[in-house]
N, C-alpha and C positions, 0 to 999 in steps of 0.2 A: 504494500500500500504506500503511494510515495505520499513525501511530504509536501509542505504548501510551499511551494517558492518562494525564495530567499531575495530579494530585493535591498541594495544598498543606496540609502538615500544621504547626501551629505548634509543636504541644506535641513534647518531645521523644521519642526514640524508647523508651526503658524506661518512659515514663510512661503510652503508651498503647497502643503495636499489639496487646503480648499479651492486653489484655482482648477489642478489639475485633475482631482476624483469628482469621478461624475457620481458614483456612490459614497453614503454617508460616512464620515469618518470613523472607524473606530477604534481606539487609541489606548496603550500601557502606556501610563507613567509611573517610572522607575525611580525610585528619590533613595539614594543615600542615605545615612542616620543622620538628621539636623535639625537643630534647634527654630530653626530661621526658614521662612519659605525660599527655595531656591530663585534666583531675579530672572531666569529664562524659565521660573516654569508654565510651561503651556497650560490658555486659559487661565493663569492664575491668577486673577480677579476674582471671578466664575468661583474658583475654587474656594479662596481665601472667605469669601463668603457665606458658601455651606458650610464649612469647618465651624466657622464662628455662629450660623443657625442651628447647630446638632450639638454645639458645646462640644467638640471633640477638641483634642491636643491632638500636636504635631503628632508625635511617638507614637500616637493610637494605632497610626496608620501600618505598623509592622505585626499588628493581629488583626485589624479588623481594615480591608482597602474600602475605598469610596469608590462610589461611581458616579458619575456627574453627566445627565442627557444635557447634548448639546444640538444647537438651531441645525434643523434638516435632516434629523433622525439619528445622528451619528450618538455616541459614545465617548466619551474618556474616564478608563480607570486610574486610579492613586494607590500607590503601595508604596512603603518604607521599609527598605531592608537593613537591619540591626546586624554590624559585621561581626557582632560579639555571639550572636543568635548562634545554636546551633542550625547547620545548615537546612536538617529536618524541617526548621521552624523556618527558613526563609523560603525553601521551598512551598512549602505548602503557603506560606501568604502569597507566592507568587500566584500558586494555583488556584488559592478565592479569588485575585484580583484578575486572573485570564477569565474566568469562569460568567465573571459580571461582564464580560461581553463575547464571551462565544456562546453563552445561555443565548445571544439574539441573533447567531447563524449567520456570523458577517461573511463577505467574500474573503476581505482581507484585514487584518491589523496592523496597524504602527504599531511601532515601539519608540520610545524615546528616554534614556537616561539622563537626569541629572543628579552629577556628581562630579565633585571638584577634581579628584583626583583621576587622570586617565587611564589610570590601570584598572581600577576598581570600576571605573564607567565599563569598561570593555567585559569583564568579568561579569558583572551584571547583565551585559547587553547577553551575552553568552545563557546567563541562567534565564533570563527573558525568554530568548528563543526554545531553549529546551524546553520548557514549558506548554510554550505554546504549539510547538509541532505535536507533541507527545497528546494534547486533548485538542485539537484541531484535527486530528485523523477520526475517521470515524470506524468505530468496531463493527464485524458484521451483522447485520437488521435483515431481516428478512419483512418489509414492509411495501405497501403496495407506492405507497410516501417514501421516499428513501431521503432519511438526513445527508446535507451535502457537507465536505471535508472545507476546512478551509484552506482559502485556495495561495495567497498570497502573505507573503510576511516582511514588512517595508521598515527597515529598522534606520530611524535619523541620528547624522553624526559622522563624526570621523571613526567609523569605524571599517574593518578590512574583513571580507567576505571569506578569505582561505581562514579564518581563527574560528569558524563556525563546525569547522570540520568532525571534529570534535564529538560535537554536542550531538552535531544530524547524525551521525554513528551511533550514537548510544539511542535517540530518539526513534530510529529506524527498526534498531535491531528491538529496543523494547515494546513497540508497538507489531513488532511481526510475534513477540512472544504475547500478546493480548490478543490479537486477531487468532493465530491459532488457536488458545485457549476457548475465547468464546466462538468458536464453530457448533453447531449440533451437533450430535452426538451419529446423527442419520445423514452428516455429511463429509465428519472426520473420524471414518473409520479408520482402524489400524491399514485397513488395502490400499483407500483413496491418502491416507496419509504418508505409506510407504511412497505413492506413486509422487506427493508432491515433494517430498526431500530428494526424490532421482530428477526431478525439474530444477529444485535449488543447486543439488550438488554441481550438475552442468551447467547452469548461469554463473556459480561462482568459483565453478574449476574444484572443486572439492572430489575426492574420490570416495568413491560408497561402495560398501560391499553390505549385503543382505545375507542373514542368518534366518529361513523361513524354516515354519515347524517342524519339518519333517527333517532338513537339515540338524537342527536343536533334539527331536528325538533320537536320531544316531548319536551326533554327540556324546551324548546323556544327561543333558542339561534337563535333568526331571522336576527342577523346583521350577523353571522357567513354564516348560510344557504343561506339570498340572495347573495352573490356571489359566493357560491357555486353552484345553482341551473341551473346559466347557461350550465354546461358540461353536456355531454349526459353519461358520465359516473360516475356515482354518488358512486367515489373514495373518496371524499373529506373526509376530519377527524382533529380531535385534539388530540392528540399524548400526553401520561402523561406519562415521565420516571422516575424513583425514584432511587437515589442512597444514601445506607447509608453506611459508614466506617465501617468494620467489628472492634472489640474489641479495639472499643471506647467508651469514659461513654456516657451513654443516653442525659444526656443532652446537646446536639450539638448545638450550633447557624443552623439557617435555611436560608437556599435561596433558591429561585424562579428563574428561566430562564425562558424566554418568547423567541419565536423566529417566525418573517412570515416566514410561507413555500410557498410562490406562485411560482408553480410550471411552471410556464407558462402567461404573465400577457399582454391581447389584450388588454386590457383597457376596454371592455366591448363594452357597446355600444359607447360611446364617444371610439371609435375607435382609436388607436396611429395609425398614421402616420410609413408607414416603418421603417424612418429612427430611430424610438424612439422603434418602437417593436422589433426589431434587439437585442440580447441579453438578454430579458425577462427570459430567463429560468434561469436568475439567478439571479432572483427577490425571491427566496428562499433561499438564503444566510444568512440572518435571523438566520434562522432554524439551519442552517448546523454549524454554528458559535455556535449555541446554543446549539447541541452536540458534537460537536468537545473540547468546555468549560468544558462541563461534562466529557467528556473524559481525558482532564487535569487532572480536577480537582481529580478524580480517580486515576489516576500513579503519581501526585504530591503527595500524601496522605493526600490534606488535612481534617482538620479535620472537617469537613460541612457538615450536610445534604445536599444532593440538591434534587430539583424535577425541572422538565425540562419539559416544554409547548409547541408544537408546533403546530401552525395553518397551516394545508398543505390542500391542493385546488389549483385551477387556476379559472383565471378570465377570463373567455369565452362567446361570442358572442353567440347568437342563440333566437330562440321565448320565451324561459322558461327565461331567464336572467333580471336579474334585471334594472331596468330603473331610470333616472332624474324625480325626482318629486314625487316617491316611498317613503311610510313611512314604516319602519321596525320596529321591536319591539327587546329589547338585550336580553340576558337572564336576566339581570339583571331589566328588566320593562322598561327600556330609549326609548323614542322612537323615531327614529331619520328621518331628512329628507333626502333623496340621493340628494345629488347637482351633481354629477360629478361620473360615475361610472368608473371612473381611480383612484378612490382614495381607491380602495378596501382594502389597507393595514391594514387602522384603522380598518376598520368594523372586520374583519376576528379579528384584538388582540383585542379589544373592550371584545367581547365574552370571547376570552382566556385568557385576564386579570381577569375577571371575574369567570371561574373558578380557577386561580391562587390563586385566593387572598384567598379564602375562610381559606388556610389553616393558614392564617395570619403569613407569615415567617417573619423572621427578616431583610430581604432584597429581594427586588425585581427589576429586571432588564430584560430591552426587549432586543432586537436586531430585526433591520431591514433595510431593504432598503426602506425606505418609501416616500421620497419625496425628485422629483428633483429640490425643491428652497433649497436644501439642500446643494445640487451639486451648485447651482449659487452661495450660498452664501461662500462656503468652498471651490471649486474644488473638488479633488480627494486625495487630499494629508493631510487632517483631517479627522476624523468624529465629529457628533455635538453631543452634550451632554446635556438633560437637567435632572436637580437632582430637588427631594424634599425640600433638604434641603444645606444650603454653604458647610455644614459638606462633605458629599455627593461630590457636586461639587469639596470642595477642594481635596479630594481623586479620584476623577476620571481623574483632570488634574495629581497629581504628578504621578500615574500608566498612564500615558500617558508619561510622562518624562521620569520613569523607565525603560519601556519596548522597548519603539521607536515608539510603537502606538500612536499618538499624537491624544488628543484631543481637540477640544473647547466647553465652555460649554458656551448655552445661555441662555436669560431668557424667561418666561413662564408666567409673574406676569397676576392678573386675569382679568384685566382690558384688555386682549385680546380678550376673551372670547365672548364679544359682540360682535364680527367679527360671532359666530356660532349661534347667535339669532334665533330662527325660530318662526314665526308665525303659522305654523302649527304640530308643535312637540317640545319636551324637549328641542333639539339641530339639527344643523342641521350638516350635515358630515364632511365639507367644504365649501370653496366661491368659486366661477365661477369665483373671479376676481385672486385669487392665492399670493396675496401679503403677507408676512410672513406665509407663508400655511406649513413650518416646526416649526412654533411655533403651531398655529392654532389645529396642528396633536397633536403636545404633552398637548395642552388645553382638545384636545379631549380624549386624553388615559387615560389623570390624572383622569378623572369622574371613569374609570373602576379599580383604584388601590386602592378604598376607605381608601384612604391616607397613604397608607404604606411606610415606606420610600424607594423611586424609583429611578430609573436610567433608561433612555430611551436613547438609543444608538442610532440616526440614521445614515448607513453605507454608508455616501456620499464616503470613503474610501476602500470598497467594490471590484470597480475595478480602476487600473490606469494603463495608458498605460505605458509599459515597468517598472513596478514595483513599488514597494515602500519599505523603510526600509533595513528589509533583504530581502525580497522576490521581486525575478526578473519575474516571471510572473505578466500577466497585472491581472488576479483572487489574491486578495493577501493576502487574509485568515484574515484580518484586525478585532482584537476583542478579537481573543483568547487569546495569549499573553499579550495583555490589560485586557482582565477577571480574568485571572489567577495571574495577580499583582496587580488589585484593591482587589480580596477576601484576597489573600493574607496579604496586608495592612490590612485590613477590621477589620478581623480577629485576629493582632498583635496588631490592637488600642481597 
């Protein structure tokens, strides 16, 4: 889904739009933390006078933006960015203040900074834009009305069109990880999904190689297959994409992407209840987060090998499907017992970690939606984190701080593990009883990464209602922008 065109306008904004927009204007203003109304700021008359009718202070404006109709239907928002704020908090004001005017479906918006200092202007203008591309795309609608994208993005000032690069990278790949996400479930099957990463892999030169069932049966990847086995259409696969940087030296740092693709998630036989089945087809966000990363990571340029894993299937109801009480075999020989066949997330990366690993990268990192004590214990508004190693964990919080993606990182120590005892197998999947069942899960993964140093994302941040950060849908792409500033670190340390 592209984005809305990037337009560099020098002169300022009262100097030229109104002669030249035959449509109404509608306008982000950017202000610095100041005491003092800025002397170029647009409309500020206009403004200076609503501020003083609502009784608002200056400072107000870095939680709560204004917005101000202006003559011939246009627009202008006011936002204040606090550079002490954490970035979470600037973000997201950015994102109430876009919102007060893409809530009225412009063609295009200005942008316009003021702030003294030119570095910090440009910086802004930057966070402006991410923003606004990121809720100016529209997710897919299937309506007979189809909301339109917005089309154009006109930013005034001295500022230089190549320092955007950047942002459109991160905006791009996280709005391919939302549009995947919110697909139907009757339209992103694991088949139709295979077939569109062999169109991406060709557009971006990536290589892909497909592990489909039958392939995955020989193998013996059984923890993968049993909850595959339930569909009647035996789609299912494990997806391997490779991307290497053209005319860079051989010897790259490596990483690993893991991502679940459950396309669809009944819970199997333990059955969800509607209200919890409701939204499953984006129990694959995993996945989509974990090419949407790669996709970053490619227009960032950074310097990395990647190879990228994806477990894509659904977990379906019927006579062939897997059962409580069932022993499986991994590819790896583990042999596990099924407590609970709603816990299909591990089983499906169990396997995928397992060929992941083989190629011993220098880092390894899942993504998933794996578990709702995940959700109890964070809400919606973190993801949880657990690392191999402090080292690890401490770089997964500060790219948590960086980006706005916040994360928490818990502990994993082994003395959990006895919760997964089985008397009749290595391990057993899960407990029936559910109590730390997002540590439990990551007890469970760490057997399949044969100690590599790890990162296990689970995406209790996946969905929140009415947004998070900068993204104002309730799908909110949560991961990428946090992937692409932990490798980034990663990588500098």
């Amino acid at each position: 889904m592209p984005l809305a065109k990037l337009v560099c306008q020098p002169m300022a904004l009262d100097e030229d739009t109104g002669a030249k927009s035959a449509q109404p204007i509608h306008a982000l203003i950017v202000m610095s933390l100041t005491k003092t109304l800025p002397a170029d700021l647009p409309a500020g008359t206009s403004f200076s006078e609503v501020l003083k009718r609502r009784e608002m202070k200056l400072a107000e404006l870095t939680k709560t933006p204004l917005a101000i109709d202006q003559p011939g239907g246009g627009r202008y928002a006011y936002v204040m960015i606090d550079p002490e704020q954490a970035r979470f908090a600037q973000l997201s004001a950015l994102r109430k203040a876009a919102l007060l005017l893409l809530d009225e479906t412009p063609r295009e918006v200005h942008v316009t900074v003021c702030a003294t200092d030119p570095q910090a202007a440009s910086a802004l203008a930057r966070e402006a834009a991410y923003v606004l591309w990121l809720n100016g795309a529209m997710l897919p609608v299937r309506k007979q009305k189809q909301p339109k994208p917005l089309q154009r993005l006109v930013l005034h000032g001295a500022v230089n069109k190549a320092d955007f690069a950047s942002v459109a990278a991160l905006a791009e790949a996280n709005t391919l990880a939302r549009e995947l996400t919110a697909l139907p479930p009757n339209e992103l099957t694991p088949g139709s999904y295979r077939k569109r990463l062999r169109g991406m892999a060709k557009t971006q030169g990536w290589r892909i190689e497909e592990y489909p069932f039958k392939r995955l049966k020989k193998l013996g990847a059984g923890a993968f297959c049993a909850v595959a086995q339930g569909s009647h259409e035996q789609d299912a696969a494990i997806v391997h994409l490779a991307y290497r940087p053209k005319g860079v030296e051989k010897n790259l740092r490596r990483v690993t992407l893991v991502g679940k693709g459950i396309c669809f998630d009944t819970g199997g036989h333990n059955l969800k209840p509607a209200k919890y089945m409701a939204g499953m087809h984006e129990d694959m966000n995993g996945s989509a987060v974990t090419v949407a990363l790669l996709l970053a990571i490619q227009k960032l340029h950074l310097p990395v090998a990647v190879d990228a894993w994806l477990a894509i299937a659904q977990n379906n109801i019927s006579a062939q499907a897997y059962k409580q009480n069932d022993i499986v075999t991994a590819l790896d020989g583990t042999h596990i017992e099924i407590v609970h066949t709603d816990a299909e997330g591990r089983l499906v990366l169990a396997d995928t970690l397992t060929l992941a690993s083989k190629s011993k990268p220098d880092l390894l990192i899942d993504f998933a939606t794996l578990t709702g004590s995940m959700v109890g214990a964070l809400g919606n508004r973190y993801a949880g984190v657990f690392a191999s190693s402090d080292a690890l964990a401490a770089l997964a919080i500060g790219a948590g701080r960086q980006t706005g993606e916040r994360v928490c990182v818990f502990p994993m120590d082994e003395d959990y593990e006895a919760g997964l005892e089985s008397k009749v197998a290595d391990i057993k999947q899960c407990t029936l009883e559910g109590e730390a069942d997002h540590i439990l899960a990551a007890r469970f993964l760490k057997r399949f990464t044969h100690d590599l140093p790890w990162l296990h994302v689970d995406l209790s941040a996946a969905n929140c209602k009415d947004g998070l950060g900068a993204v104002a849908s309730d799908i909110t792409g949560f991961g990428v922008a946090w992937g692409a500033g932990l490798l980034a670190q990663w990588l500098a340390a």
